[in-house]
C-alpha positions as CSV (number, residue, x, y, z in Angstrom):
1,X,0.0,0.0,0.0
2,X,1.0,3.6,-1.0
3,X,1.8,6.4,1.7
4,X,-0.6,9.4,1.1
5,X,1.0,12.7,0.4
6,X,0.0,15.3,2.6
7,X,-1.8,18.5,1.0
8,X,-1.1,21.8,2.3
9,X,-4.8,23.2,3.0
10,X,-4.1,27.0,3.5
11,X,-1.0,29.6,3.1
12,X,0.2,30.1,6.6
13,X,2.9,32.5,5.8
14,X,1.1,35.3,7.3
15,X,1.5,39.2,5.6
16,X,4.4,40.6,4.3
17,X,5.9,44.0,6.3
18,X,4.6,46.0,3.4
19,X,0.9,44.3,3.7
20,X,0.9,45.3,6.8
21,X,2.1,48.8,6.6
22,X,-0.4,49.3,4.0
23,X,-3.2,48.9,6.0
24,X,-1.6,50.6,8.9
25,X,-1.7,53.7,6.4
26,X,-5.2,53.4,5.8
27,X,-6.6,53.2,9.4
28,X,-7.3,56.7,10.1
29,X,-6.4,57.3,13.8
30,X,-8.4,61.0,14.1
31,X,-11.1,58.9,15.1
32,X,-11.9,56.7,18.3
33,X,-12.7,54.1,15.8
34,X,-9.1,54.3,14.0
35,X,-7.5,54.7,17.2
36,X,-9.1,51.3,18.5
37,X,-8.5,49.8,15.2
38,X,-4.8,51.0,14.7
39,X,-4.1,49.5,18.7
40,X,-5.7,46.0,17.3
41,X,-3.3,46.3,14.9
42,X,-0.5,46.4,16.9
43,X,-0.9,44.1,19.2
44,X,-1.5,41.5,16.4
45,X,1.1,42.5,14.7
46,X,4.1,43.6,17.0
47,X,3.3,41.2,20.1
48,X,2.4,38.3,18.1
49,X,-1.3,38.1,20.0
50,X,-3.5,35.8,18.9
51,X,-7.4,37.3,18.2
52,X,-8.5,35.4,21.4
53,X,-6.5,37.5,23.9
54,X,-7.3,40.9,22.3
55,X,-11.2,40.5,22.1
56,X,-10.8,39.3,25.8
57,X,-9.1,42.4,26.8
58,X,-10.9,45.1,28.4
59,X,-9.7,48.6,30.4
60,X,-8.7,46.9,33.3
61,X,-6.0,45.2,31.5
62,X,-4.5,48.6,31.0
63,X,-2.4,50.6,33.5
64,X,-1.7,53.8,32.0
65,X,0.5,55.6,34.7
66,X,3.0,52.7,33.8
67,X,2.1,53.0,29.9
68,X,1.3,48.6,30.3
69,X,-1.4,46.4,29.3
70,X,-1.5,43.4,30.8
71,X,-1.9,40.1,29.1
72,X,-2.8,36.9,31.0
73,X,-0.3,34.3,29.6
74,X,-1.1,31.2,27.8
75,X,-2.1,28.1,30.8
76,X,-1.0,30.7,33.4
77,X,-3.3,32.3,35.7
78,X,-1.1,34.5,36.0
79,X,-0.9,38.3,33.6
80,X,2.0,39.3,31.9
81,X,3.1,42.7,31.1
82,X,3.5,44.6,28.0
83,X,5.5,48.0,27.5
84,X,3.2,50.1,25.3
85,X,4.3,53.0,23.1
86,X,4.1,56.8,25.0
């Protein structure tokens, strides 16, 4: 009997740097809509988060004396902090 080849089922390469600055550019931030949208953005993109964390986030998570939002880390009950941008 023949081994079956296994068949790729979707391009998991992700965007390319100038995808994603593309649609950066486009999000305009003058709004509390853009804003919201352009710090979704982010967090996808420059921390790696998965969708799952960010819809679960809320304004708790955020400290903003100490510029952090924090993140409660994968099969840890414990949160894990993230420098934000000033």
């Amino acid at each position: 009997m023949k081994g079956l080849r296994s068949q790729k089922y979707r391009d998991t390469r992700g965007r390319t740097v100038d995808q994603y600055r593309s649609v950066l550019a486009e999000i305009d931030r003058s709004t509390l809509l853009g804003k919201r949208d352009y710090a979704i953005y982010r967090l996808l993109w420059d921390n790696a988060l998965r969708r799952g964390k960010i819809v679960s986030l809320d304004r708790s998570n955020f400290i903003p004396q100490e510029s952090r939002l924090m993140i409660l880390g994968k099969g840890t009950l414990e949160s894990q902090s993230l420098d934000t941008v000033k």
